[in-house]
C-alpha positions as CSV (number, residue, x, y, z in Angstrom):
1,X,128.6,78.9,153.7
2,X,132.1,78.6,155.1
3,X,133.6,77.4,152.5
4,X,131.9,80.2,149.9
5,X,133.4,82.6,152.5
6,X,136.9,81.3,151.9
7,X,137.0,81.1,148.2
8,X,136.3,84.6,147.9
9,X,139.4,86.2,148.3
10,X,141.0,89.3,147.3
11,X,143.6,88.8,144.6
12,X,146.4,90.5,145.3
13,X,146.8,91.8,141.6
14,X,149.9,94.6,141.6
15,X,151.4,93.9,145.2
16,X,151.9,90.5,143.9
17,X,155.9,91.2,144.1
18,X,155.4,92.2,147.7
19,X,153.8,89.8,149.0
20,X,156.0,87.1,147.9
21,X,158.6,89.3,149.7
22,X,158.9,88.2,153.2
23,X,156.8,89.5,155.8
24,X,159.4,91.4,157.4
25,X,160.0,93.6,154.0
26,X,156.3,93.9,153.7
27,X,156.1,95.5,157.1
28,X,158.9,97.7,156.7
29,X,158.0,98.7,153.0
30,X,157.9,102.2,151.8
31,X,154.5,103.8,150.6
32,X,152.7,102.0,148.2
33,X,151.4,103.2,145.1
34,X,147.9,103.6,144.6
35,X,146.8,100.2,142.7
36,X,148.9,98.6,145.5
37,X,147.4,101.1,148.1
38,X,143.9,99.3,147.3
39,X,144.5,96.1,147.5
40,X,145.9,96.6,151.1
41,X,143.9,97.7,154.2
42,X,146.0,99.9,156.5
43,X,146.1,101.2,159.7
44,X,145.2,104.3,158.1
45,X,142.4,103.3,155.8
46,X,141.2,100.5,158.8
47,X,137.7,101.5,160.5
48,X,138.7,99.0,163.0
49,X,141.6,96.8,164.9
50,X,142.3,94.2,167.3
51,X,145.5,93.6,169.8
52,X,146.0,89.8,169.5
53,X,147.5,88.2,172.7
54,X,147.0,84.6,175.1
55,X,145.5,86.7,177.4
56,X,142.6,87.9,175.4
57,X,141.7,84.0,175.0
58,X,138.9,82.5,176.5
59,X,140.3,80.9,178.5
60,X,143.5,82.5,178.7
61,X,146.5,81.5,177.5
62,X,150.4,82.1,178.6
63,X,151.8,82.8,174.8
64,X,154.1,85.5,174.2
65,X,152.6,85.5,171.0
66,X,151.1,88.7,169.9
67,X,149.2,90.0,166.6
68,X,147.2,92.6,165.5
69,X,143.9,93.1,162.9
70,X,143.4,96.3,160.7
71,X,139.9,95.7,159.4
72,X,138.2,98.0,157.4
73,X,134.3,97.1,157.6
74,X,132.1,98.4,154.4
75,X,128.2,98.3,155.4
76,X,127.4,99.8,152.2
77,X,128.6,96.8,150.3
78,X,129.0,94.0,153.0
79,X,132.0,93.8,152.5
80,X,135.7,93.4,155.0
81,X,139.2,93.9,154.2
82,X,141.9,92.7,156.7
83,X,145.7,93.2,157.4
84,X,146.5,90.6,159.8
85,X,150.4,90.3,161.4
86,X,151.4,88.4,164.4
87,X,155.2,87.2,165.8
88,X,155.9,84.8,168.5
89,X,153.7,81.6,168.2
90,X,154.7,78.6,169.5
91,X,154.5,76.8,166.0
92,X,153.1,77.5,162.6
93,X,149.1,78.7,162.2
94,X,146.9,76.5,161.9
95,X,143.7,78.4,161.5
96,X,143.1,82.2,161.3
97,X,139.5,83.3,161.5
98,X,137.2,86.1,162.4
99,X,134.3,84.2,164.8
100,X,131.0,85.9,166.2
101,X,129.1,87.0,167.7
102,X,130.9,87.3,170.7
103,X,131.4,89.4,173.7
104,X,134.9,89.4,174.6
105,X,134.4,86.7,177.5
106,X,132.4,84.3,175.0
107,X,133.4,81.7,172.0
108,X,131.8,81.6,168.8
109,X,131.9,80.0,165.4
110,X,134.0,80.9,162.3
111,X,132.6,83.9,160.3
112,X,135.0,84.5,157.6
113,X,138.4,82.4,157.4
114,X,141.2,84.7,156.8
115,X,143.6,82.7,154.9
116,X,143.6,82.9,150.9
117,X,143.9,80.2,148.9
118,X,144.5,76.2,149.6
119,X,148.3,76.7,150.2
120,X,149.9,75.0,153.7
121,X,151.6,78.9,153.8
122,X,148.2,81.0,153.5
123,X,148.3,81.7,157.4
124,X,152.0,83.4,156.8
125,X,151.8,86.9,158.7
126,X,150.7,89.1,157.0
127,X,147.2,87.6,156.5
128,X,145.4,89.9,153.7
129,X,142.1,89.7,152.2
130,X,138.8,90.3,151.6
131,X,135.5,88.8,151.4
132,X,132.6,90.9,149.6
133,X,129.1,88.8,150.0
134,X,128.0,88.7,153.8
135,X,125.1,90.1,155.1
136,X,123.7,93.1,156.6
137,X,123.3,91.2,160.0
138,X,127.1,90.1,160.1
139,X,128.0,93.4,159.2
140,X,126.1,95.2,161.7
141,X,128.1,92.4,164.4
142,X,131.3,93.6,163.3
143,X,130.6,97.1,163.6
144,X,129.0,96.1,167.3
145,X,132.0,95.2,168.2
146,X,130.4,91.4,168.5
147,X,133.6,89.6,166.0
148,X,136.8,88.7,167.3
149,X,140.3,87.4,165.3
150,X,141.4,83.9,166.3
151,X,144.7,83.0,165.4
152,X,145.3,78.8,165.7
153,X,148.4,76.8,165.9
154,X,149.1,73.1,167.2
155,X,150.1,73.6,170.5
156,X,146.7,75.8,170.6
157,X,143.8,74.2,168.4
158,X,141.1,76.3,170.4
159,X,143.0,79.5,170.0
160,X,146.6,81.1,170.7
161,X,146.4,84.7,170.3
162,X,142.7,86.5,169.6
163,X,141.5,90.2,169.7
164,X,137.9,91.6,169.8
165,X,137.5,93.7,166.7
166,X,136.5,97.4,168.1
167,X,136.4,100.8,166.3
168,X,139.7,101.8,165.5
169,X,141.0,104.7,167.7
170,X,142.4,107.1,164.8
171,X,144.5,109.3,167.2
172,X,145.8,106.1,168.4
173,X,146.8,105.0,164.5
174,X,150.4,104.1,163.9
175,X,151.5,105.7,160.6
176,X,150.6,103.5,157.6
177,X,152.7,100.5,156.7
């Protein structure tokens, strides 16, 4: 099922141009247009997020490696979108992954693997996608706060930098990328 999870990515169709743009011009783009706009999930279109650091490991970790997950979690067609940026690792990702379910003091296995495509570079930050055919139960964990983001490298195989998924606090919402 993993591997059906992974091939089912969301093509990136007219930001295309932007996303071979480096990461930092992605970040620091202007508003897209509204073709682009849907391909994307946003802090402002997320439902949910997730501060990635070496302290939110299990166990811990001393990174300074840090990340964060927009998600945007659709029950009515199991469907998740993700906007996934980190900055500090200690080498290039390995693995990027949502895993559950899982409290934030517990392990789990791989739910949906972030990265799109077969490419050594599909872990580059920012990690986008989307993944339209899981079920009602692993929605229902997501939206229970149950999935966390796992973000792999070398020096870290288990885990550098991870976040527990929770409802996105709006007020808390930077502006949108």
């Amino acid at each position: 099922m993993r591997h059906a999870l992974a091939t089912r990515m969301l093509g990136f169709g007219a930001a295309t141009a932007i996303v071979g743009a480096s990461a930092l011009a992605v970040a620091q783009a202007p508003a897209l247009d509204a073709a682009a706009e849907d391909a994307f999930v946003t802090e402002t279109t997320a439902t949910h997020h997730a501060e990635l650091t070496g302290a939110n490991e299990v166990p811990a970790n001393t990174t300074t490696g840090t990340g964060e997950a927009w998600i945007l979690i659709d029950p009515q067609n199991n469907s998740v979108r993700w906007y996934v940026t980190y900055d500090g690792l200690t080498g290039p990702v390995t693995g990027a992954h949502i895993h559950g379910p899982a409290g934030v003091d517990e392990n789990a296995g791989v739910i949906i693997d972030l990265g799109t495509g077969d490419t050594v570079d599909r872990y580059n930050s920012p990690i986008q996608g989307e993944i339209t055919d899981l079920t009602a139960e692993q929605i229902a964990q997501g939206e229970a706060g149950m999935w966390y983001v796992n973000i792999h490298t070398e020096a870290n195989p288990a885990g550098e930098i991870r976040g527990q998924i929770v409802v996105k606090d709006s007020a808390a919402a930077p502006a949108p990328m």
